[in-house]
C-alpha positions in Angstrom: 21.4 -16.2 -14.6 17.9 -17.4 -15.2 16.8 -18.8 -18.2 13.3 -18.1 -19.6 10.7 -20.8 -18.7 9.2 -22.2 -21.7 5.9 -24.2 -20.1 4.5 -25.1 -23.2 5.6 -28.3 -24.1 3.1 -29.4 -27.0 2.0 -27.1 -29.4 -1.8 -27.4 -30.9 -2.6 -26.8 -35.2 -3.8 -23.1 -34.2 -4.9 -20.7 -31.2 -8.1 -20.2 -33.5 -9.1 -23.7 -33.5 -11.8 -23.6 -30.8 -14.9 -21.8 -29.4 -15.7 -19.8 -26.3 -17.6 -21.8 -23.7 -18.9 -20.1 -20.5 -16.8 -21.6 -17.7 -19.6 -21.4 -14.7 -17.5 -21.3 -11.6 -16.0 -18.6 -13.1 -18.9 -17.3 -14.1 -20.7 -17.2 -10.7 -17.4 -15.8 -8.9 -16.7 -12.6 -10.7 -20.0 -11.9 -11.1 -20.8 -13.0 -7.8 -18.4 -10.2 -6.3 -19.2 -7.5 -8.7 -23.4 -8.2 -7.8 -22.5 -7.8 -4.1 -20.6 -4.7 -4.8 -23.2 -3.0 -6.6 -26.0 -3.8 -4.4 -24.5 -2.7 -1.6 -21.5 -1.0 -1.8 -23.7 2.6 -1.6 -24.9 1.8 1.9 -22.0 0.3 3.6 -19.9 3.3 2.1 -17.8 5.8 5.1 -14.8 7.3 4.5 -12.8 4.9 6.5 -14.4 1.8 4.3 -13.2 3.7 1.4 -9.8 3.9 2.5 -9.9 0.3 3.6 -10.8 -0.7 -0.3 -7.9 2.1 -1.8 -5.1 1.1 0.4 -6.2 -3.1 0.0 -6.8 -2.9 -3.8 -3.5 -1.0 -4.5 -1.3 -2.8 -2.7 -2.4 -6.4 -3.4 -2.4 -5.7 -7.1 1.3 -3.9 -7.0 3.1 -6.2 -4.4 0.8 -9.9 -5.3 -0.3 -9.4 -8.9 2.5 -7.2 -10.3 5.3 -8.4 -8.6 4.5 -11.6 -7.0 2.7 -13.0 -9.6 3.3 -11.7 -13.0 7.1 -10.5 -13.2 8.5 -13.4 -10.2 6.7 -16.3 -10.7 5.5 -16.1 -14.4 7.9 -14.4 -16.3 11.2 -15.0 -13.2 12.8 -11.9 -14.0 14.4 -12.2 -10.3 14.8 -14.6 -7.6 13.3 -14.3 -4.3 14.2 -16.4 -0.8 11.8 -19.2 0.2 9.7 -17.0 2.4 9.2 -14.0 0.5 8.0 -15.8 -2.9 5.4 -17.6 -0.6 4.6 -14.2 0.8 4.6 -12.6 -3.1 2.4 -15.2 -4.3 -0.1 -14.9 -1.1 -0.9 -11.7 -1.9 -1.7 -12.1 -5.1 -4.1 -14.8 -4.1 -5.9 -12.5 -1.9 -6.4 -10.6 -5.1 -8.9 -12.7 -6.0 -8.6 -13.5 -9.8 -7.3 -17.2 -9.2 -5.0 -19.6 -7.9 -1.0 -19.3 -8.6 -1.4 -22.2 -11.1 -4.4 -20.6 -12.9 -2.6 -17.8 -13.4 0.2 -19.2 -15.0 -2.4 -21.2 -17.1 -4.2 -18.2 -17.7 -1.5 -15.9 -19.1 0.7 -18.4 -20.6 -2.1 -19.8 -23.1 -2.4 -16.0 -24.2 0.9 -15.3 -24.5 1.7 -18.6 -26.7 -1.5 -17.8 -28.8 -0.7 -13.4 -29.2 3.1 -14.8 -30.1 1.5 -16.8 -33.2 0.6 -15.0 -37.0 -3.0 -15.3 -35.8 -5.3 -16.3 -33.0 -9.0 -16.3 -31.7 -10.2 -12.8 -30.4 -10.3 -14.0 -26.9 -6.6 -13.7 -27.0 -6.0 -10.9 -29.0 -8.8 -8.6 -27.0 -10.1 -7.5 -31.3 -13.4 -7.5 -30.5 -15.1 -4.9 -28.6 -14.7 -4.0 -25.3 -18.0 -5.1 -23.8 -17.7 -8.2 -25.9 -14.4 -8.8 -24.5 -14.8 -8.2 -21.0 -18.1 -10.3 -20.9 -15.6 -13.2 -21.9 -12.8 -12.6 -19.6 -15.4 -12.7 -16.3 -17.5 -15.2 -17.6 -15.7 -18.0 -20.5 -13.2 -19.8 -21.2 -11.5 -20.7 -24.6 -12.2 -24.6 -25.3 -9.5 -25.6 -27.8 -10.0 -28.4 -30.4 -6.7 -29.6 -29.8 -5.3 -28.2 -27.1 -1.5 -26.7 -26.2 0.2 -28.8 -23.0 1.4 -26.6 -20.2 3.9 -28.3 -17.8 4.5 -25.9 -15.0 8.1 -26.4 -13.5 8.7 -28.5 -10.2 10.1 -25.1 -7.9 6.4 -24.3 -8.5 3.9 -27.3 -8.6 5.7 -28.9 -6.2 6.0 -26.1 -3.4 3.0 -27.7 -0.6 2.1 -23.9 0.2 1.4 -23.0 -3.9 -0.7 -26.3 -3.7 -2.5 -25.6 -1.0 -3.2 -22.1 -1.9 -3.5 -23.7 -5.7 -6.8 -25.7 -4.1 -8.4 -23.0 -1.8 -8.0 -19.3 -3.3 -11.4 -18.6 -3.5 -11.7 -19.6 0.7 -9.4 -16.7 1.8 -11.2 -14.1 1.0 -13.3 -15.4 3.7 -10.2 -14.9 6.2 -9.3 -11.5 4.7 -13.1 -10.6 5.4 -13.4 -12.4 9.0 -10.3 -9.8 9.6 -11.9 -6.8 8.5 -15.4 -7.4 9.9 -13.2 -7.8 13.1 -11.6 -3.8 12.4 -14.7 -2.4 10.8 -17.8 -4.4 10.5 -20.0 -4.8 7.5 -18.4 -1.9 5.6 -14.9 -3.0 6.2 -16.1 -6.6 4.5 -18.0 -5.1 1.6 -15.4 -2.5 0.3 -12.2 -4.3 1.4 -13.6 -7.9 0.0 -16.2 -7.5 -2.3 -15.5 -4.0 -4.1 -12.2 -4.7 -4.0 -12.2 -8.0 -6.2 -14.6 -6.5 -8.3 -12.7 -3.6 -9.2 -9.2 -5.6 -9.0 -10.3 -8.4 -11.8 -12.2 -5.6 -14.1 -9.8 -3.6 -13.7 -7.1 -5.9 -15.1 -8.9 -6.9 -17.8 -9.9 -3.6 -18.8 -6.0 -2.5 -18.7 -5.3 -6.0 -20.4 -7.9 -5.0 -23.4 -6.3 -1.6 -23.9 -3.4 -2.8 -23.7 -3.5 -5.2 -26.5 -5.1 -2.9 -29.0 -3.1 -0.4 -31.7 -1.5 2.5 -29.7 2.4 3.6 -28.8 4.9 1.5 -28.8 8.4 1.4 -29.6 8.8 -2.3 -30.7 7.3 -4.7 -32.7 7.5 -8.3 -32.0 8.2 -10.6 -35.0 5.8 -12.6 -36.5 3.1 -12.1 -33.5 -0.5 -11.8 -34.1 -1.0 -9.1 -31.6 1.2 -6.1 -30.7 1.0 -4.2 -27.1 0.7 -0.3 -26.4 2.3 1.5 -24.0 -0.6 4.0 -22.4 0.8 7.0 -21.6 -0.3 8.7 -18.3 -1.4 5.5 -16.5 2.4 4.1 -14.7 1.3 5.3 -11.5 -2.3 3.3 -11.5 -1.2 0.2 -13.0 2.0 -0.3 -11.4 4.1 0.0 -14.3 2.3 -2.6 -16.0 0.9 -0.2 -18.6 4.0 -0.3 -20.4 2.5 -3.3 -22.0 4.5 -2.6 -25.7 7.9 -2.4 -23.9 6.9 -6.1 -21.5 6.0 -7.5 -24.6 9.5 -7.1 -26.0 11.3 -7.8 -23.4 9.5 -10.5 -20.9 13.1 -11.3 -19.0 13.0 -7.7 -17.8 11.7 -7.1 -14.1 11.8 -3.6 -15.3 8.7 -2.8 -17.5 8.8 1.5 -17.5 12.3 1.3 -19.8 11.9 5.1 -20.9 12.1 8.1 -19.6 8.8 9.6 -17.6 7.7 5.9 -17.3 6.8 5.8 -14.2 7.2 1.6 -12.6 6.4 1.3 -8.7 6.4 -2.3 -9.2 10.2 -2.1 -10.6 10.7 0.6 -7.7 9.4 -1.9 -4.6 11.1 -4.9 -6.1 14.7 -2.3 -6.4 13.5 -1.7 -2.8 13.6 -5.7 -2.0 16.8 -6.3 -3.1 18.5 -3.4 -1.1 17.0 -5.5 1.7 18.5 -8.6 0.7 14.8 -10.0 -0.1 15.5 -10.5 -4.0 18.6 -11.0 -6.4 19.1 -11.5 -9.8 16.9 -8.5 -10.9 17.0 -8.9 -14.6 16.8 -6.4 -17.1 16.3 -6.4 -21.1 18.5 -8.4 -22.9 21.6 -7.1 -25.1 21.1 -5.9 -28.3 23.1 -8.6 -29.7 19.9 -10.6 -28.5 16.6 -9.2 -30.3 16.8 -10.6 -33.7 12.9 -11.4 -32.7 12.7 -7.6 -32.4 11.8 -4.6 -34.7 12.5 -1.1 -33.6 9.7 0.7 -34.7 10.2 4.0 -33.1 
C-alpha cells in the first residue's frame, strides 16, 4: 500500500508570518483570460461554441484536476500505469491553473498551513469572498521564513512533468490552434478563454466555500480551518464538494463517503481500474487509525 507523501521537509515559526504580495505573471494570466472572456465571449457566442466550452470545462476539471491532479498525483490515493498518469496530469494542464509542480506547491503550502492552530487568511479563505478571490487570481503569500517542499523523485524527475512543469501556459495555444481548426474564432474563445476563466474562478470559489463553517461530520484535530461538505453541488464539482469528509481522510480516492453524495470523479477512476488503468484505489483508513479525528456528527 501507499504511504502518504509528506513533502514538507522544513517547517517555518508560523503560516501567519508573512504578507500578500501580488505575484504579476499570475496576475496578468488569470486576469488576462477572464478580460478576453468578457469582452468577447457575447459575440463569438452559438450554440455549438457553448457546447464546446460545457463538454471542455467539465471534463478537464473531473478527469485532469479531480482525478489527475488532486486525488493521483497530490494526495496518491491510487496508482496509475506510466501512460495514463502522463495522460491524467496532461489534462489537468490544459486546465489552465498551473503547471503539475505548481499545483503541488500550491495546495500543499495550504494544506500544511489549514493543518496548524492558526494561519494567514490567504489559507484559511476568513476574509471575504471578494477579498479572497482577488488574492487567489492575483497574489501570492510571501513567507518570512518560509516551509521547504521537496517533491518526490516519481514526480520531479518524470521528463514529460518537467516539460509540461516549464510550458503549461503554451498549450493552451495548441488546445486553441485545434479548435480554431473545428470551429473558428468561437471555438477559441469559449473552449480556451471562457473556459479557463470559469475553470480557475470556479475552483476558487468552491475552494472559499468550502473552507468556511458549514456541514460536516468530522473535525480535524488541532487545525486552524475545518472544511464543509456543500450539499446539492456533487454533480458540479466532481465530488470534490465533500470538502469536510477529504479533509479527514486525504488517503481516500473516494471523497462522497455518505449516502446521496454523489462523486463522478470516485465513479471514472472505479471505471479505470475495471479497465486495468489504475490499482490500489484507497479508501479511508480504519477506525483504529483516526486518533487525529473527532466525530462531530
Amino acid at each position: 500500500m501507499m504511504e502518504p507523501v509528506k513533502r514538507i521537509i522544513e517547517d517555518s515559526d508560523s503560516p501567519l508570518d508573512g504578507e500578500v504580495k501580488y505575484d504579476f505573471p499570475k496576475l496578468i494570466w488569470n486576469l488576462g483570460f477572464i478580460i478576453v472572456a468578457f469582452i468577447f465571449a457575447p459575440s463569438t457566442f452559438s450554440l455549438s461554441a457553448f457546447l464546446v466550452f460545457i463538454l471542455l470545462t467539465y471534463f478537464s476539471l473531473l478527469i485532469g484536476h479531480s482525478v489527475g491532479m488532486h486525488r493521483m498525483m497530490i494526495h496518491r490515493t491510487f496508482r496509475s500505469h506510466l501512460m495514463t498518469k502522463r495522460v491524467l496530469i496532461y489534462i489537468g494542464v490544459l486546465v489552465g491553473m498551473s503547471g503539475p509542480f505548481g499545483i503541488i506547491k500550491i495546495h500543499d503550502l495550504r494544506d500544511w498551513a489549514q493543518r496548524k492552530r492558526k494561519c494567514h487568511d490567504f489559507f484559511s479563505h476568513k476574509a471575504s469572498y471578494f477579498q479572497d478571490i482577488w488574492w487567489q487570481l492575483t497574489s501570492k503569500f510571501e513567507f518570512n521564513s518560509a516551509p521547504k517542499i521537496e517533491i518526490e523523485s516519481e514526480i520531479k524527475d518524470d521528463v514529460f512533468l518537467r516539460f509540461c512543469e516549464r510550458t503549461w501556459r503554451w498549450h493552451q495555444l495548441g488546445l486553441g490552434i485545434v479548435l480554431f481548426y473545428l470551429g473558428d474564432w468561437p471555438f477559441v474563445v469559449w473552449g480556451v478563454f471562457v473556459r479557463v476563466a470559469v475553470s480557475v474562478v470556479g475552483h476558487w470559489t468552491i475552494t472559499y466555500f468550502c473552507h468556511n463553517p458549514g456541514p460536516g461530520t468530522w473535525k480535524v484535530k488541532n487545525a486552524a480551518v475545518q472544511a464543509s461538505n456543500i450539499r446539492g453541488l456533487g454533480l458540479i464539482t466532481y465530488g470534490e464538494c465533500w470538502h469536510n469528509n477529504h479533509h479527514a481522510f486525504p488517503e481516500s480516492a473516494k471523497i462522497g463517503l455518505e449516502k446521496g453524495q454523489s462523486d463522478p470523479s470516485w465513479w471514472f477512476i472505479i471505471l479505470m481500474k475495471k479497465l486495468g488503468l489504475v490499482y490500489d484505489v484507497r479508501l479511508p483508513r480504519s477506525k483504529t487509525l483516526r486518533d487525529d479525528l473527532d466525530y462531530v456528527n
